[in-house]
N, C-alpha and C positions, 0 to 999 in steps of 0.2 A: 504494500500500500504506500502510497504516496499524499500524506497530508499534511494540508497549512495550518491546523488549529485541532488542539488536542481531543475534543471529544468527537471528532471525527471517528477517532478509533472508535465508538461504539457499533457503527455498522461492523466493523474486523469481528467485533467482538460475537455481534449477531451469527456472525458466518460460522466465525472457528466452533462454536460451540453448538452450530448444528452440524459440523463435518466438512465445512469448506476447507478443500486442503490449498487455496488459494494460488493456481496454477492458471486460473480462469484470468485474462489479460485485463477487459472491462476497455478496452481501447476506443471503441465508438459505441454510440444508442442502435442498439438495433443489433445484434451480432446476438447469434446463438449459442445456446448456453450447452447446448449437446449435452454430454454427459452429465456435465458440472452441475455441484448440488450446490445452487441458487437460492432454495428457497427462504436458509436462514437469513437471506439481506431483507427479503420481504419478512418474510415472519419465520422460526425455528421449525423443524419436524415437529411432528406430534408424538413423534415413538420419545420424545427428548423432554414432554410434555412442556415446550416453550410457546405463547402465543405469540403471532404475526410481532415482529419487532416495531417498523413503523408505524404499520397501522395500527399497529395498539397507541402508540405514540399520539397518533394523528387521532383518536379515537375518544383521546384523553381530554382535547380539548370543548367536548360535546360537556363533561359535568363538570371541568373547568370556570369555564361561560356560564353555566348556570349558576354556581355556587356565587362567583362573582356578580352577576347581576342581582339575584336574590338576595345578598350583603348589600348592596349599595340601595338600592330601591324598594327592596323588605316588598316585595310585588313576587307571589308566585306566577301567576298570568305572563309578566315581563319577564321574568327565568324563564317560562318554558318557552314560550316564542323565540328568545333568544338560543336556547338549547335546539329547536325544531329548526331553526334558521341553519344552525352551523351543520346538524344532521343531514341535508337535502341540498350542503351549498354541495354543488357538481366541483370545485376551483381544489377544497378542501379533502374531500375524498379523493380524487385523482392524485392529489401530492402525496395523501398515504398511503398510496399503493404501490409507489416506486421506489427504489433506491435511492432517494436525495435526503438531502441534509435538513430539508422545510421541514419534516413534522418532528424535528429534535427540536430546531430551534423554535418552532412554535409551541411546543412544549415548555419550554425553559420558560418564554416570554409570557406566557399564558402562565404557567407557575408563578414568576414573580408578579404579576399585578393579584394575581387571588392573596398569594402571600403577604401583601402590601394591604389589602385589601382587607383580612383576616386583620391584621397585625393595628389598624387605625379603629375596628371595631372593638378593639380587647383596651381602647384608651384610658375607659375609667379604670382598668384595673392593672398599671402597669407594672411591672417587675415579677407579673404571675406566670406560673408553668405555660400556659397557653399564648402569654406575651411574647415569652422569647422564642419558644417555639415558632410561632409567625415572623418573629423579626430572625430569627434564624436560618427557615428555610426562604426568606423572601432574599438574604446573602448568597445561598445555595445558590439558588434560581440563577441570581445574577451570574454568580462564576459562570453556569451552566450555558447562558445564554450568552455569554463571551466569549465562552469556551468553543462555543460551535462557530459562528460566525461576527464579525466584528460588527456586525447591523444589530447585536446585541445590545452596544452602548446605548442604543433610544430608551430603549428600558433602562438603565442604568441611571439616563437623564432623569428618568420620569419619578424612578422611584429619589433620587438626588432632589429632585424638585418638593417631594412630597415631604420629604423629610425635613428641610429647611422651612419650611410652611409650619412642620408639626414644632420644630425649635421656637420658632417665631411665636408662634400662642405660648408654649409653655413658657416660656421668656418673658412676654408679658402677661404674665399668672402671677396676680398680687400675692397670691396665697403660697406660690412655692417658693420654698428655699434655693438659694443658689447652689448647695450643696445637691438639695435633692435633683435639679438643674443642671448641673454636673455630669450625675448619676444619669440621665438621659441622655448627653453629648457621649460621655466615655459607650454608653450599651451602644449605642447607634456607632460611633466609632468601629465597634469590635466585632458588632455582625454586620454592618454594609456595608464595611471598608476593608479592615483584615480579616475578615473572614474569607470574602471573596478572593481577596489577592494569593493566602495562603491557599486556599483550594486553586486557583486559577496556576499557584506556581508547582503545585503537584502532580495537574494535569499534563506539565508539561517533562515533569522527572521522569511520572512512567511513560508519555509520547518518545521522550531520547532513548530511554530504558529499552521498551520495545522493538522500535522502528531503528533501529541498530546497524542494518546492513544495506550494502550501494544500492542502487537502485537507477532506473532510467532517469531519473530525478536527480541525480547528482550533479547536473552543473547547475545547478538553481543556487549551488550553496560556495560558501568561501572556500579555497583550498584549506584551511585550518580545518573546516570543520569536516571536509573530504576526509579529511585524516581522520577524523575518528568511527568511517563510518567501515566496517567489517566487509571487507572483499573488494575495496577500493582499491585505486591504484599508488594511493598517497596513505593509504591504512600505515600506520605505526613507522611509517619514510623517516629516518633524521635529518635533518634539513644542520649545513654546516651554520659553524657559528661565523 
């Protein structure tokens, strides 16, 4: 495999773990798969009891939407219509039925606004198990949504946006302490900022870890980093002083 952004790997991951023994080129749309067990890109075997990868992905964003809408508007009528919308868009089921990287990262993006979402509803009771839990996976989210493709940072903005908003009331809160004021910038600090970055820098030890050996893709990269890559032609070279 050859990828720009670490949670790419999770399609490899689809594959190897239903028996792709990754021999299959993938060179143009449209080329036959002949022998080749394909199916775990789409979704896992069943003899492996894994469901469809993507479209479970893409599949995910139907009680997403809904959960989301329902939080904001407390309107079942406007959840389900919203949920009925996304189940029948034709744009939305096509993208989960292929091989692409849309229903990860719409997954991710649709994760962090529910989590954002969750996380502004739990206000009156902040620093409870279900507070940070929401401000934790809405950090998740974000790595995840960065992690697939850099069209992630809107969401990043959005939740950045919301967050400054949320500083801004508590800030002007006669009633809170500065200290307890603090205690808001430091949590938010440490799940929407380092949180993300530290999962975002992991993703990318095991992306090096794995993805180890040359590839067609090799001139894409510095001669330094040729050299580290297993079966190159600059693999382990000493270069005089």
């Amino acid at each position: 495999f050859f990828f720009t952004f670490p949670l790419q790997m999770l399609i490899g991951l689809a594959g190897y773990l239903s028996g792709y023994d990754g021999t299959f080129p993938f060179q143009k749309p449209g080329d036959r798969y002949e022998q080749h067990n394909y199916v775990g890109m789409r979704g896992v075997r069943l003899q492996a009891c894994f469901k469809l990868f993507c479209a479970f992905l893409g599949s995910c964003l139907v009680p997403f939407a809904y959960l989301t809408v329902l939080e904001l508007s407390k309107s079942l009528p406007a959840a389900l219509l919203t949920a009925f919308i996304l189940i029948f868009d034709t744009g939305c089921i096509t993208l989960s039925q292929y091989i692409l990287l849309d229903p990860i990262l719409m997954f991710f993006l649709m994760g962090a606004v529910l989590s954002m979402v969750k996380c502004n509803s739990c206000a009156d009771r902040p620093f409870s198990a279900s507070w940070w839990l929401w401000l934790s996976l809405t950090g998740m989210n974000l790595a995840g949504a960065t992690g697939v493709k850099f069209v992630g940072l809107f969401v990043v903005l959005l939740v950045g946006l919301n967050t400054i908003y949320d500083l801004w009331e508590l800030l002007g809160d006669l009633s809170l302490s500065l200290v307890m004021f603090g205690k808001h910038l430091l949590a938010r600090v440490l799940c929407l900022i380092l949180l993300p970055l530290a999962l975002y820098t992991a993703m990318f030890a095991v992306h090096f870890a794995v993805l180890n050996k040359s590839g067609p893709g090799d001139g894409f990269f510095s001669s330094a980093f040729q050299s580290q890559l297993v079966g190159n032609n600059l693999h382990n070279v000493s270069v005089p002083e």
